[in-house]
Phi, psi and omega in degrees: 000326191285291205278043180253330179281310189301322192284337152285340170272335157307296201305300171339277168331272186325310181289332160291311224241339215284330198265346201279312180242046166286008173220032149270061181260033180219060178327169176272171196268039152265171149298123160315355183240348178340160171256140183110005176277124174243169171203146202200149190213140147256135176268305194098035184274034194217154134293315187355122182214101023272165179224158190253166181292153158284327178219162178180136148210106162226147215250321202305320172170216187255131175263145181232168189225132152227176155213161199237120175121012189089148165277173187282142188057014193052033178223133183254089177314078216251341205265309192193106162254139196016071165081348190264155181231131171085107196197129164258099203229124173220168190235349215247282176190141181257096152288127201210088148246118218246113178300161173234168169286148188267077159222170204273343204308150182281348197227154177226128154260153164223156170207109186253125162244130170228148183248073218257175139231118180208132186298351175236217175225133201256147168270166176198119184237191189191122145204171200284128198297129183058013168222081156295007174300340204215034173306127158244097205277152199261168178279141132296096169234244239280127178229110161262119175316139181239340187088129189085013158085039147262168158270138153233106180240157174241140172259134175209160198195172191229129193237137135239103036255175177321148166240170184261012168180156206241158151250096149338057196282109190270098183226178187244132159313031206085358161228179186259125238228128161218119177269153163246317181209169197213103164261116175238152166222153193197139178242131171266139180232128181312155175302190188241013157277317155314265209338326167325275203302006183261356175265347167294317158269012139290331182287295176329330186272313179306311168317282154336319182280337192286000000 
């Protein structure tokens, strides 16, 4: 009887949590607990426009999603749209800003998975908040068929030097754009002289205790 119950409370979980962040499927190839790593997920179960992560752990502060110009038709497809539930359907452009840590590293990477429908092609750009001089258009690569003509593609770009907070630009080609869901994560990453002297003086600590 206990394990008829435990194995009925495993599928309960798995259909909650398995389906809800079942398209995060292209983690980044850093760790999520790195230090200097953030992560943030949009489901879109709301209107709220701006809306905060559905998951999140950034220590640096709070990330927000807005969009400019209205949903489409004035309508927020929050009950259903081709088969997906919680859909952000826009013609104009999707902001995603994510704070950063204030430390000088030179390099930033990002990686945004969106999970879309569009009669087009969604652009994905990166920049540093207010220093548009140092606009990024993001690459596409791994794009998984979902069937009912959605998508889940990861976008990924490079910012230098670190900013302390980035903009995220989602916009439709000439078309009408529908997110269901949005995952970004961005790591800073230090000179490889730091990483030198921090492994040294890890070796250095190791000695000592010896």
């Amino acid at each position: 009887m206990k394990r008829g119950v435990t194995f009925l409370w495993v599928m309960i979980l798995f259909l909650m949590f398995g389906v809800a962040w079942g398209e995060d499927v292209n983690p980044p190839p850093w760790s999520r607990s790195d230090p200097g790593a953030t992560y943030q997920q949009w489901e879109f179960g709301t209107d709220d426009n701006p809306v905060g992560p559905d998951v999140v752990d950034n220590l640096a502060g709070e990330p927000l999603v807005s969009i400019t110009g209205g949903f489409i038709d004035n309508t927020f497809h929050y009950d259903e749209y081709a088969g997906h539930f919680g859909v952000w359907g826009f013609e104009d452009e999707m902001i995603a800003t994510i704070p950063n840590f204030g430390n000088k590293n030179p390099l930033k990477e990002i990686q945004v998975q969106i999970t879309f429908w569009a009669d087009g092609i969604a652009n994905l750009s990166a920049l540093p908040a207010g220093d548009d001089g140092k606009y990024a258009v993001m690459d596409q690569g791994a794009t998984t068929d979902l069937g009912g003509g959605w998508y889940q593609a990861t976008f990924t770009a490079s910012i230098q030097p670190n900013p302390i907070s980035e903009e995220i630009s989602i916009s439709p080609a000439e078309c009408t754009l529908y997110v269901d869901e949005l995952v970004v994560d961005t790591i800073c990453i230090p000179e490889p002289a730091t990483v030198l002297l921090l492994g040294l003086g890890g070796l250095g600590l190791l000695r000592r205790r010896r």
